[in-house]
C-alpha distance (Angstrom), angle and dihedral (degrees) to the residues before:
residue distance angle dihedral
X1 . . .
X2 3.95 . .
X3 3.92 133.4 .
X4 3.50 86.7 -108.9
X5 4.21 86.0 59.6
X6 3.68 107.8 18.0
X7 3.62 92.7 165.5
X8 3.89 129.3 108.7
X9 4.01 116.0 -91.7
X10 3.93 80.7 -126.4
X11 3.34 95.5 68.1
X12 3.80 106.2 41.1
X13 3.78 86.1 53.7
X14 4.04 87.5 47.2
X15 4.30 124.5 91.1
X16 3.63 105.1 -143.9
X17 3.91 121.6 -118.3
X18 4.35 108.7 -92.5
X19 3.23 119.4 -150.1
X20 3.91 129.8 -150.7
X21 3.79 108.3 -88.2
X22 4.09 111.8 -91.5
X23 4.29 94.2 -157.6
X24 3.88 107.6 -137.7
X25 3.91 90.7 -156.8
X26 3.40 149.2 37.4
X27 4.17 129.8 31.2
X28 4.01 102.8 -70.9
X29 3.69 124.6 167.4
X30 4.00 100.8 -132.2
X31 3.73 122.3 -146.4
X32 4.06 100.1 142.4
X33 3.57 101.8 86.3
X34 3.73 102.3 47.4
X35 4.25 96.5 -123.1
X36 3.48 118.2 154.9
X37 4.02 113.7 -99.1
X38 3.84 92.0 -141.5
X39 3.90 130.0 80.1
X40 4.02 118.1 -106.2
X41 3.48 120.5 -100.0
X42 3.64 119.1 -58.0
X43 3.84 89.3 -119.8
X44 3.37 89.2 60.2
X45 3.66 96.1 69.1
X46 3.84 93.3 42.9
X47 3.72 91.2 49.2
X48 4.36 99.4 54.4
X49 3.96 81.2 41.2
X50 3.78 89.2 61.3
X51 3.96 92.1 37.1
X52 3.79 92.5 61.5
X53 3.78 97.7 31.8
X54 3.97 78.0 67.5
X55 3.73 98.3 49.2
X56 3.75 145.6 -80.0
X57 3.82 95.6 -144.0
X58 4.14 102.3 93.8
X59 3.69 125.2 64.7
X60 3.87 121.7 -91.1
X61 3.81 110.0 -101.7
X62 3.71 101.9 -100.2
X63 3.45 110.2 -127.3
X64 3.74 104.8 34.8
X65 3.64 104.8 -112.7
X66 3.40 101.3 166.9
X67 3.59 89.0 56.3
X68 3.45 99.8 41.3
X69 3.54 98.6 58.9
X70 3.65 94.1 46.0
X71 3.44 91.0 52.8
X72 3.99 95.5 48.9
X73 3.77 81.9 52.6
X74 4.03 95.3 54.1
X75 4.07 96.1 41.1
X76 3.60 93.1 44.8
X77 4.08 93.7 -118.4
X78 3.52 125.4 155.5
X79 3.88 101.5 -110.9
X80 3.51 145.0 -26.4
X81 3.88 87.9 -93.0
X82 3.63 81.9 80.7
X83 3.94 99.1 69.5
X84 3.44 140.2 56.6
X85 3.64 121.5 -171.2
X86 3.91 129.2 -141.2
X87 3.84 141.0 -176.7
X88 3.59 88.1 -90.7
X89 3.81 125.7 -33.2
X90 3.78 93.2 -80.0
X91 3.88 88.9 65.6
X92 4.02 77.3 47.2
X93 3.94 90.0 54.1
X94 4.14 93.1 35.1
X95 4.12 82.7 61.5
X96 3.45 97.0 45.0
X97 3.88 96.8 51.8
X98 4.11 92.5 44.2
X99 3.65 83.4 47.0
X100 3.64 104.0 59.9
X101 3.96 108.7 2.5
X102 3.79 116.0 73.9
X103 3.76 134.4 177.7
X104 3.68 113.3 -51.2
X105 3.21 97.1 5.3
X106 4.26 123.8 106.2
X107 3.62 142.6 -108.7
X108 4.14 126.1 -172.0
X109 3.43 138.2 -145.7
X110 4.12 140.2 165.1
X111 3.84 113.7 -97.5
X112 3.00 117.4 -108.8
X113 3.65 101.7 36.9
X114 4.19 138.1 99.6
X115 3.66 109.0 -29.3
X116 3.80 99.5 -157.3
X117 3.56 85.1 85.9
X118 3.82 89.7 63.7
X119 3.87 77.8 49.4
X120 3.27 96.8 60.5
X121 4.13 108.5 46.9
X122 3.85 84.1 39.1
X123 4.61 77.9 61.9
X124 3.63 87.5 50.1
X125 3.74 98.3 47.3
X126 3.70 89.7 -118.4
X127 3.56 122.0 131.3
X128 4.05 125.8 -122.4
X129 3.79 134.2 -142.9
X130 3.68 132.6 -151.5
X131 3.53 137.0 -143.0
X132 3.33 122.5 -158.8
X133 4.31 123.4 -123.2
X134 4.00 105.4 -134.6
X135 3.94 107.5 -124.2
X136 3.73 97.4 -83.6
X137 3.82 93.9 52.7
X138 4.18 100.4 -97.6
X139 3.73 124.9 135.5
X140 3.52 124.9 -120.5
X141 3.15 125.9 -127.2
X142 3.91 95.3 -114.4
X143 3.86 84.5 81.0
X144 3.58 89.5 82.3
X145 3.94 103.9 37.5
X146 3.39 105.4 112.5
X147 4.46 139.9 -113.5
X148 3.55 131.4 -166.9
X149 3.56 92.4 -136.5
X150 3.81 91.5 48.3
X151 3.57 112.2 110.7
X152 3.86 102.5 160.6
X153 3.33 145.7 14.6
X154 4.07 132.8 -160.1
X155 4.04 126.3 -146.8
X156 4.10 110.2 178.3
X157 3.92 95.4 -162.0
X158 3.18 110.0 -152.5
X159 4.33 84.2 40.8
X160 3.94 113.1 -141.9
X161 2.88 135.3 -126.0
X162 3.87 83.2 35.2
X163 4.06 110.1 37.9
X164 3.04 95.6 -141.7
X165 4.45 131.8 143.0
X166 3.27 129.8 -127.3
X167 3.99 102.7 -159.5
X168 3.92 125.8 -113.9
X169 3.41 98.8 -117.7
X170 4.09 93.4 51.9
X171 3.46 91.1 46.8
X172 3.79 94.0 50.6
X173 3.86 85.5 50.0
X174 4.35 87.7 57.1
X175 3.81 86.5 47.9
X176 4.11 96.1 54.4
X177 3.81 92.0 46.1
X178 3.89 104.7 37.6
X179 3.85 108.9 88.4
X180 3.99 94.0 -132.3
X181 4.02 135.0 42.6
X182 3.68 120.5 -77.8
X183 3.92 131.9 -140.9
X184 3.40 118.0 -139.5
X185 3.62 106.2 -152.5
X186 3.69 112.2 -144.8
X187 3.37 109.3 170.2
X188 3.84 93.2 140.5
X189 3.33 102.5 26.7
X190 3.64 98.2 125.9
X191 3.98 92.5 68.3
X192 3.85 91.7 54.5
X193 3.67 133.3 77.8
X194 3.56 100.7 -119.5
X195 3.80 139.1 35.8
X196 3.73 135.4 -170.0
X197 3.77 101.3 -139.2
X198 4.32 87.2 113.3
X199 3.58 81.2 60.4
X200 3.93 97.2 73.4
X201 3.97 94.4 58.2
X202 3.71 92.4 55.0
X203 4.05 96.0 43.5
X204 4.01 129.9 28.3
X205 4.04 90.9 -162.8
X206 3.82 81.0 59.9
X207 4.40 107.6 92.9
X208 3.93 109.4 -176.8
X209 4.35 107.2 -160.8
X210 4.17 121.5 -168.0
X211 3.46 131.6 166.8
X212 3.79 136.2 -158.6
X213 3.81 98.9 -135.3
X214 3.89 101.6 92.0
X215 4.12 112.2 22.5
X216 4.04 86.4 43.1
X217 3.44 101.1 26.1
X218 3.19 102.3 -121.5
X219 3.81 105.1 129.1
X220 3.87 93.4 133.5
X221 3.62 95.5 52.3
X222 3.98 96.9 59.5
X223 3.39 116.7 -135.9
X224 3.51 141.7 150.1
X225 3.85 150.6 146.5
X226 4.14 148.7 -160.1
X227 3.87 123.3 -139.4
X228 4.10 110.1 -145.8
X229 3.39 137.4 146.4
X230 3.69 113.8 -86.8
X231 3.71 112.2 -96.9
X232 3.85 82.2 50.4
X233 3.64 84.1 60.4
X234 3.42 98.7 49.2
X235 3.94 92.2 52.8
X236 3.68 89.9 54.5
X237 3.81 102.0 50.6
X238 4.21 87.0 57.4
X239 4.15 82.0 72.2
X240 3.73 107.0 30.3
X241 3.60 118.7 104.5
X242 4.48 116.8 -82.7
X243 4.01 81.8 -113.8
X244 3.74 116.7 2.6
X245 3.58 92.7 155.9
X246 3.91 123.1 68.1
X247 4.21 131.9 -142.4
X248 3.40 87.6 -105.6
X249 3.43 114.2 44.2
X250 4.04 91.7 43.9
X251 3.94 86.3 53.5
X252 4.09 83.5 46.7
X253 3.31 101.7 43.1
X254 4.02 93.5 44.3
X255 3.94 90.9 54.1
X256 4.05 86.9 50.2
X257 3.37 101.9 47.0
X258 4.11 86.9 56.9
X259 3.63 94.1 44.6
X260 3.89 83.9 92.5
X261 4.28 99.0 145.9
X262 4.08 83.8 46.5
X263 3.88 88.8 58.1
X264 3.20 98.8 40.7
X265 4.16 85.4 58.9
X266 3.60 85.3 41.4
X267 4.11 96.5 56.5
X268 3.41 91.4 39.4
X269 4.11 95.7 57.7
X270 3.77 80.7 45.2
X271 3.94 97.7 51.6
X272 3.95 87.3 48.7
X273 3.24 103.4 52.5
X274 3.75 89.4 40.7
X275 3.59 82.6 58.0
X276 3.58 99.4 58.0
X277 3.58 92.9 41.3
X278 3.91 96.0 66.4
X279 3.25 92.5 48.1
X280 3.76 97.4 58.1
X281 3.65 87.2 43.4
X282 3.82 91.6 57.3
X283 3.90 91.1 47.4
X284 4.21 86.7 55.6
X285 3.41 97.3 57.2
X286 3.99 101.4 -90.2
X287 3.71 126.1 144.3
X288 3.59 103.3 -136.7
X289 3.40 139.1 -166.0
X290 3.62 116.0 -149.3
X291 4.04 110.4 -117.4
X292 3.39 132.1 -139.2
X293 3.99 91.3 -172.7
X294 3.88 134.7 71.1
X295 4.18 85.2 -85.0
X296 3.56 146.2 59.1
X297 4.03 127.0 -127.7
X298 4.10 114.4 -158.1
X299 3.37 140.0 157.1
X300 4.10 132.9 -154.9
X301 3.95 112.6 -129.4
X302 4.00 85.4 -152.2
X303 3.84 114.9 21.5
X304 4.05 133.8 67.2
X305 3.48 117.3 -100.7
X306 3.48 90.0 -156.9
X307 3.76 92.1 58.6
X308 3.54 95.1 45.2
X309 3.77 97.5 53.3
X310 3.76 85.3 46.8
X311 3.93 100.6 53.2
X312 3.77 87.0 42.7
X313 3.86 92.4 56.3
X314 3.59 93.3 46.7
X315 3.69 80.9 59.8
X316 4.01 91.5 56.7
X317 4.00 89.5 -106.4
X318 3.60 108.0 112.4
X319 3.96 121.6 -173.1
X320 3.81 127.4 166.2
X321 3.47 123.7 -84.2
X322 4.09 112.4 -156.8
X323 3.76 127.3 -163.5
X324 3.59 116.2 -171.0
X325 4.15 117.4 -170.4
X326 3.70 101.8 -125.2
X327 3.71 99.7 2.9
X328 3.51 106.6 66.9
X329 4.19 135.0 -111.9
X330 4.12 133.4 -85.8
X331 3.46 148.8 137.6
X332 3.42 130.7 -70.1
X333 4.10 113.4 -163.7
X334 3.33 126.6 -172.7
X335 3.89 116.4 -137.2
X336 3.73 108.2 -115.1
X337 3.97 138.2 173.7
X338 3.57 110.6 -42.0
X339 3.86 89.3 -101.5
X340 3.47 92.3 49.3
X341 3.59 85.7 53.4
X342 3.26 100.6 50.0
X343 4.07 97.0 50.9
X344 3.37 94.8 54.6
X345 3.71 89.8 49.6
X346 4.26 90.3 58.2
X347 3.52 94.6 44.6
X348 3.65 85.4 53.4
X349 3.54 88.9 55.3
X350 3.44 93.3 46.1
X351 4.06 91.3 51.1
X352 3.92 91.6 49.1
């Protein structure tokens, strides 16, 4: 280190974490970033209205409470003690991996799946492992096997790019033979037909993480949260941020979280038009694998991804384009409105 570099080797060595581009300008329809098309909840809106009619000028209570308990309520936990809220789950995964991974030490994760998590052991100086999907999207059993210097292990469930599930009772077989927690990522859990949350009462190396930004649309507010067993609670508020949460996106995400007949509408929309959308993917030529998530992952035997996700931007649809080294490339689209939908189907068409 010198004055002229004062910054850790760790993260000159490190590539930062891209996200998918968030256009500034212009009328695009938006499928790359798997939001939800639909507005939040109505009492979402009433709810920060009445939070900052009543003033901005005190601190946010620190842990969330009011969310936390209404949350227990709604996923059928034991107590609020069993939550801790973040801004947005990856301030909910950033805790987790300064909690338990240090320097040198390692952190797993399927391939392909989210690469923030690379992201963040590569902040800690830690190292990360990989573990290959087999060709139909199943885990091997390697992912469990265990490492001295492994000290945690991540499972997005539904995966992206590909949507697909890894079922409960595998993924409680992973978490009794790997020698450190895991985190069950479950960002779009909501949209598939199984979940993992059961899991935490029968295991406390088992950490469950959701967030509000795609099943209630509320990816601009930034919230999120991780189900564990208490003491593993308690460890993790010693490192979160004083108040990581704000007035209004505590009274936001409390009002969402109980707006449980308006999600179910919400999902359901969603699951339709997913539906239809990997159908008419199939018919053009698309392999595709079926999603459990609020997106579809396919690949053209014949055409360029690349050049499809370009002609389709320069149409004002943008989608995701995904290269993975040694796995191969596709597209990633997020399920929108059924008009959304069903324009970037045609100028699919019209690309083929």
């Amino acid at each position: 280190m010198s004055r002229s570099n004062p910054f850790r080797p760790a993260l000159a060595k490190m590539q930062p974490y891209v996200p998918g581009e968030q256009p500034q300008g212009g009328k695009f329809i938006k499928l790359n970033t798997n939001e939800n098309p639909y507005p939040a909840p109505p009492a979402v809106t009433e709810a920060i209205k009445s939070a900052a009619t009543a003033g901005l000028q005190r601190y946010p209570d620190p842990v969330a409470s009011a969310f936390r308990r209404r949350a227990a309520e709604v996923l059928d936990l034991p107590g609020p003690e069993w939550i801790l809220a973040g801004n947005g789950s990856d301030e909910i995964l950033t805790i987790l991996v300064r909690a338990m991974v240090g320097e040198g030490q390692r952190l797993r994760l399927p391939y392909p799946s989210y690469i923030l998590y690379r992201t963040l052991a590569d902040i800690q100086g830690a190292q990360w492992e990989q573990t290959a999907f087999s060709p139909d999207w199943q885990l091997p059993a390697a992912f469990g096997h265990s490492d001295d210097r492994l000290r945690l292990a991540f499972l997005p469930n539904p995966n992206s790019p590909s949507g697909t599930v890894i079922p409960p009772d595998q993924v409680l077989q992973f978490a009794q033979t790997l020698p450190c927690p895991l985190v069950v990522d479950e960002a779009y859990a909501d949209f598939a037909d199984t979940h993992c949350l059961d899991l935490v009462r029968q295991s406390d190396q088992v950490f469950v993480t959701r967030t509000l930004s795609k099943s209630y649309a509320l990816a601009g507010l930034r919230f999120g949260f991780v189900v564990a067993q208490p003491h593993r609670i308690a460890e993790l508020q010693k490192i979160k941020d004083s108040y990581n949460c704000d007035t209004l996106s505590i009274a936001a995400a409390t009002a969402a979280i109980g707006s449980t007949e308006w999600l179910a509408d919400n999902v359901a929309k969603i699951r339709a038009t997913r539906g239809r959308m990997e159908q008419r993917l199939a018919e053009l030529g698309f392999h595709v694998t079926p999603s459990q998530a609020n997106f579809v992952w396919c690949q053209h035997p014949d055409k360029s991804h690349k050049l499809i996700y370009e002609h389709l931007k320069q149409s004002q649809i943008l989608v995701r384009y995904m290269d993975f080294p040694d796995w191969g490339d596709g597209l990633r689209i997020s399920v929108g409105t059924d008009d959304q939908a069903d324009a970037c189907l045609l100028m699919l068409s019209q690309v083929l």
